[in-house]
C-alpha positions in Angstrom: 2.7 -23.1 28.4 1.1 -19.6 27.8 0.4 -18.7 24.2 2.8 -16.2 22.7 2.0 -13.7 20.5 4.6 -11.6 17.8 3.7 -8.2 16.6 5.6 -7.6 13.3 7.1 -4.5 11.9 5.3 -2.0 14.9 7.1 0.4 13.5 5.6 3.6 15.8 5.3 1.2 19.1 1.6 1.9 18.6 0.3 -2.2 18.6 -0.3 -2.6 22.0 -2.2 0.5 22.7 -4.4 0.7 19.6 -6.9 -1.7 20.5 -7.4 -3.7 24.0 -5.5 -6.6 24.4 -6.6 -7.1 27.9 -9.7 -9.1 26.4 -7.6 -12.2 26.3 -6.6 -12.2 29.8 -3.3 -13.8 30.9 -3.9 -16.5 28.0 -1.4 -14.2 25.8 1.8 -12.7 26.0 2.3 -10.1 23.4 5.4 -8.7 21.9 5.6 -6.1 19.5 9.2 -5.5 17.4 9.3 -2.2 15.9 12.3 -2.9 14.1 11.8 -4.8 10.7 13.8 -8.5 9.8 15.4 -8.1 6.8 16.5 -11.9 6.3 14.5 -15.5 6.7 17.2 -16.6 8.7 16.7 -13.6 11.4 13.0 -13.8 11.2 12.9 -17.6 11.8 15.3 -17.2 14.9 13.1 -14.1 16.6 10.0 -16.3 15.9 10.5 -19.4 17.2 9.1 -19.2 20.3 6.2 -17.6 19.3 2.5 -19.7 18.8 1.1 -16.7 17.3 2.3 -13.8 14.8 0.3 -11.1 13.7 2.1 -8.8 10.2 1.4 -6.3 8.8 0.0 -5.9 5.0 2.8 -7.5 2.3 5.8 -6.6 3.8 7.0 -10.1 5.2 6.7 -13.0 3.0 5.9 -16.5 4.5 6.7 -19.1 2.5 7.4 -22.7 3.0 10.7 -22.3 4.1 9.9 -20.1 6.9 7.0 -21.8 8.1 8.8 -25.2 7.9 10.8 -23.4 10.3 8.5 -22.9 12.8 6.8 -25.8 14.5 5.4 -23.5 17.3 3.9 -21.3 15.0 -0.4 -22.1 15.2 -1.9 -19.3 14.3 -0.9 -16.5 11.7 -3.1 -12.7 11.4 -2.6 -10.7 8.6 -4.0 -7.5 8.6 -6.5 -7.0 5.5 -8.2 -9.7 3.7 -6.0 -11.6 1.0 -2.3 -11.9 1.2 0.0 -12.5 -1.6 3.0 -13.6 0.4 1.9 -15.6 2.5 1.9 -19.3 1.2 -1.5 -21.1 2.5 -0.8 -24.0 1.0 2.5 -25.0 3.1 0.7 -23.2 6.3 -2.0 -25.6 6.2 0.6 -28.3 5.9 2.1 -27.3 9.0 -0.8 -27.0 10.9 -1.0 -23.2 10.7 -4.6 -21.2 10.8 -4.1 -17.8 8.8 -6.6 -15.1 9.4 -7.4 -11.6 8.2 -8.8 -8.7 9.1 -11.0 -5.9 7.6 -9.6 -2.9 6.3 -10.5 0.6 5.2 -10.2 1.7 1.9 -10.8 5.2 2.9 -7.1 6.0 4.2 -5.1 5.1 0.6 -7.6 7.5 -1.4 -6.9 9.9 1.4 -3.1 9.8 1.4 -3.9 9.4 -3.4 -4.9 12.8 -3.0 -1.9 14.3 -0.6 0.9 12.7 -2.7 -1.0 14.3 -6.1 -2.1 18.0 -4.2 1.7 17.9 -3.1 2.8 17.1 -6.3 0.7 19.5 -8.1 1.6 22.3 -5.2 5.2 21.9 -5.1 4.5 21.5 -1.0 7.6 19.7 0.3 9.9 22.5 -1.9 8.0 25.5 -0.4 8.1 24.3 2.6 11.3 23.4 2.8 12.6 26.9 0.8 10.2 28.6 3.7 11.8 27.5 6.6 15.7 27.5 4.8 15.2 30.5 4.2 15.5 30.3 0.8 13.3 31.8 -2.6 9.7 33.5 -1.5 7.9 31.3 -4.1 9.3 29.6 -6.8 7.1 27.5 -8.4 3.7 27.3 -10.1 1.1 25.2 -9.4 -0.4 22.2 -11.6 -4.5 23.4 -11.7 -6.6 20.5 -11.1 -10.0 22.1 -12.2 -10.5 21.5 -15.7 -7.4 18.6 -16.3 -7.7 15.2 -16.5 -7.7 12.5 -14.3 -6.7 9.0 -15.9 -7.3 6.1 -13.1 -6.1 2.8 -13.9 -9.1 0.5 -11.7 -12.0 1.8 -10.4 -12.9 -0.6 -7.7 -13.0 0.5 -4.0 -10.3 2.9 -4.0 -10.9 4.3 -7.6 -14.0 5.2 -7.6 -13.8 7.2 -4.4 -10.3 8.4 -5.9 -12.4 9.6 -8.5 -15.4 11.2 -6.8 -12.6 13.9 -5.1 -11.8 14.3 -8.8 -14.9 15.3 -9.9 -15.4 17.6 -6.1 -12.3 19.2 -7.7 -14.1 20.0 -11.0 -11.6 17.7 -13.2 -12.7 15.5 -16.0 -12.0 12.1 -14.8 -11.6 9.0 -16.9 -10.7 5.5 -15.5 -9.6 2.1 -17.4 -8.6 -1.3 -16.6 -9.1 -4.6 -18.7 -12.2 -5.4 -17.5 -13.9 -2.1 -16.8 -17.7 -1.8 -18.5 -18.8 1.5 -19.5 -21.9 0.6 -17.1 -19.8 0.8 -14.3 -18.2 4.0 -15.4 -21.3 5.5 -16.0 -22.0 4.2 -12.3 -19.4 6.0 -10.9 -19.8 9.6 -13.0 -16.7 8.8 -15.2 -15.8 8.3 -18.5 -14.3 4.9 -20.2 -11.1 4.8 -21.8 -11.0 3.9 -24.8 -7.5 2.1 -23.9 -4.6 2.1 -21.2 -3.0 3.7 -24.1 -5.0 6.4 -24.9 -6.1 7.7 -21.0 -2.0 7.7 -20.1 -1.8 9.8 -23.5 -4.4 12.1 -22.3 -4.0 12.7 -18.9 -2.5 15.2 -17.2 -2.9 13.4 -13.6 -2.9 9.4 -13.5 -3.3 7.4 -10.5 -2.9 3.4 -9.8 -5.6 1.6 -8.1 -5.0 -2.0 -9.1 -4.9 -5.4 -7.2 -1.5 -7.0 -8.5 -2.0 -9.7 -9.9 0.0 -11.7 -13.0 -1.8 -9.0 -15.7 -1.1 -6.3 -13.8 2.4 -6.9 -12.8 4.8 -4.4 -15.5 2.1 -3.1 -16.8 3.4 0.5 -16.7 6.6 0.0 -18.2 9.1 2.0 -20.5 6.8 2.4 -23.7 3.7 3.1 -21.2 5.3 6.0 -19.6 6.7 7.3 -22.7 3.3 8.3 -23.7 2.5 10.6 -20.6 2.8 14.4 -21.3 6.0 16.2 -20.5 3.9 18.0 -17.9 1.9 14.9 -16.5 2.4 13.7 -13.1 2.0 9.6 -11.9 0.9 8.0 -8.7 0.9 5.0 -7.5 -0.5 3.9 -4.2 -1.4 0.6 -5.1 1.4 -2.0 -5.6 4.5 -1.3 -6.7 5.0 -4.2 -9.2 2.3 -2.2 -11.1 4.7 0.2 -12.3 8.3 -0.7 -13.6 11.0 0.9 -11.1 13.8 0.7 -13.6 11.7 2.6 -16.4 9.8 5.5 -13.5 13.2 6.0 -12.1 14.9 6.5 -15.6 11.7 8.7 -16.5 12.3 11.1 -13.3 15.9 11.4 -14.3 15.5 12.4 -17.8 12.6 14.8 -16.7 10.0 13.2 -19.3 7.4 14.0 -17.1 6.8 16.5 -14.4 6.8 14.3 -11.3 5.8 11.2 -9.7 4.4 10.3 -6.2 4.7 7.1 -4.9 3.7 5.3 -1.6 5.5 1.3 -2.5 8.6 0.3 -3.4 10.1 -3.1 -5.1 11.7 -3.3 -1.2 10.2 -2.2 2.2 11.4 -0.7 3.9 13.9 1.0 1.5 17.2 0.0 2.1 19.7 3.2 3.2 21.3 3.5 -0.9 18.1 2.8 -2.7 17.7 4.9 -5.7 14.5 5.6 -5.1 15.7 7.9 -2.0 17.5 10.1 -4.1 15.4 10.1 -7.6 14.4 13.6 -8.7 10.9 14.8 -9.2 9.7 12.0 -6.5 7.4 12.8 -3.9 7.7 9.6 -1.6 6.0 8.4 1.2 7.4 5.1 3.6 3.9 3.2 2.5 1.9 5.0 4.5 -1.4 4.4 2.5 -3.2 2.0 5.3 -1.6 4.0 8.3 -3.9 6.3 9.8 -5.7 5.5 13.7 -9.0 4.3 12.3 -7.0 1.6 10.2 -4.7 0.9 13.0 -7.6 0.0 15.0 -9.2 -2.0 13.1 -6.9 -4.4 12.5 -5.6 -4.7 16.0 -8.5 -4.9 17.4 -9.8 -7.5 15.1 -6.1 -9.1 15.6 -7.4 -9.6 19.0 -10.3 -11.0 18.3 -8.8 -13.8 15.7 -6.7 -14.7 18.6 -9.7 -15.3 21.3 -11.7 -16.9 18.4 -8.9 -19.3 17.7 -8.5 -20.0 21.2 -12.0 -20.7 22.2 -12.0 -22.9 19.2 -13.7 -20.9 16.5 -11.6 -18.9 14.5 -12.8 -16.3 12.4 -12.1 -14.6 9.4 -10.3 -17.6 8.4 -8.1 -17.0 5.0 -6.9 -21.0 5.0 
């Protein structure tokens, strides 16, 4: 029986042709679905013919009860290097090998810096005013040079997050619970004194956190209340970071300027989610890790899990 492959949530049809999948011969049959399962139920039905299936980031949880429903299922490829939905403990049960693959943390800082330039700019509303036809200019730009920049983390993605800071000539400060002033000092920025005091002070602040059980809420309804009126937030990291309810409620009253956000409690967004329609939101359909250098990467090394594993050695072995 040939060894069948699923490509989940291939969104741009783009799987197949972003690395070469001819390297495993006619071992493997591949099939991408661009289209995304929205219940167990469906996902268990399109998967159970399928030895192999290879998702994307966070978006589809696998936990016992799905993989209890898939005795075919042998081998499972997620694209970066830990997985929080994925429940390794009930995969090993079932005689499933779960793999990873290495990822970039160049494109989130990238995409970090268009959601807060567009933010700052007032891009999408000129641009969409310029081609309406409607006012020649009408708003003023946020300045960068001179403000602050208040990063929550300053691991991979912070501290490059923070070296386009300083390029931009802002004063950037960065705190999270177990930041040293050593590593501050490492990166060119300045400690918080608090989470309390750098959301206070900031006129820009940006999320670059793993979520874990510390992090999860911990931007809620009295944290956002101490931004400036004129202070914009963004959050390219988890979404679980920061509380929907309280952001959305904080857009709608105006309390601060703006907000740009690339994850959302639910992916993709269902059609009447709130967050569609919240004001002062510059959004983006969590396209932090999607650029072509990323999109190679993990294909390609999807590619590779999958010979490994079926010569016998897998790699890059996550349980």
């Amino acid at each position: 029986m040939q060894f069948r492959c699923a490509v989940l949530d291939d969104f741009q049809n783009v799987a197949t042709t972003s690395a070469d999948w001819s390297a495993l011969g006619n071992r493997v049959e591949v099939v991408s679905f661009t289209e995304h399962f929205t219940s167990e139920d469906d996902l268990a039905a399109a998967l159970a013919d399928f030895d192999c299936v290879v998702t994307l980031r966070e978006r589809v949880p696998f936990p016992a009860t799905l993989l209890d429903r898939l005795p075919r299922l042998k081998l499972l490829i997620a694209s970066g290097m830990r997985n929080s939905v994925i429940d390794y403990a009930a995969a090993k049960a079932n005689g499933v090998t779960v793999c990873g693959t290495q990822s970039s943390s160049t494109p989130p800082v990238e995409l970090t810096w268009a959601l807060l330039l567009g933010l700052a700019r007032g891009i999408v509303q000129e641009n969409n005013a310029l081609r309406e036809g409607g006012p020649w200019q009408s708003t003023v730009g946020a300045d960068l040079a001179g403000r602050t920049l208040g990063l929550l983390g300053l691991g991979k993605i912070g501290s490059r997050a923070a070296q386009v800071g300083l390029a931009f000539g802002m004063d950037v400060t960065a705190w999270s619970q177990n930041l040293t002033k050593e590593r501050a000092d490492e990166v060119g920025v300045r400690l918080a004194p608090s989470k309390e005091e750098l959301l206070a002070s900031s006129d820009f602040v940006s999320v670059h956190l793993a979520l874990s059980e510390r992090t999860r809420g911990l931007i809620g309804a009295a944290e956002l209340a101490l931004l400036k009126p004129t202070a914009y937030l963004v959050n390219t990291s988890r979404a679980a970071i920061v509380d929907q309810d309280a952001l959305l409620a904080t857009l709608r009253e105006g309390r601060i300027a703006g907000a740009g956000v690339d994850v959302f409690d639910v992916e993709p967004l269902p059609a009447d989610h709130p967050v569609r329609t919240a004001p002062r939101l510059l959004a983006t359909p969590h396209l932090g890790y999607v650029s072509r250098a990323n999109y190679e990467r993990y294909y390609g090394q999807a590619v590779e899990d999958i010979q490994a594993y079926l010569d016998g050695d897998p790699v890059r072995v996550l349980a």
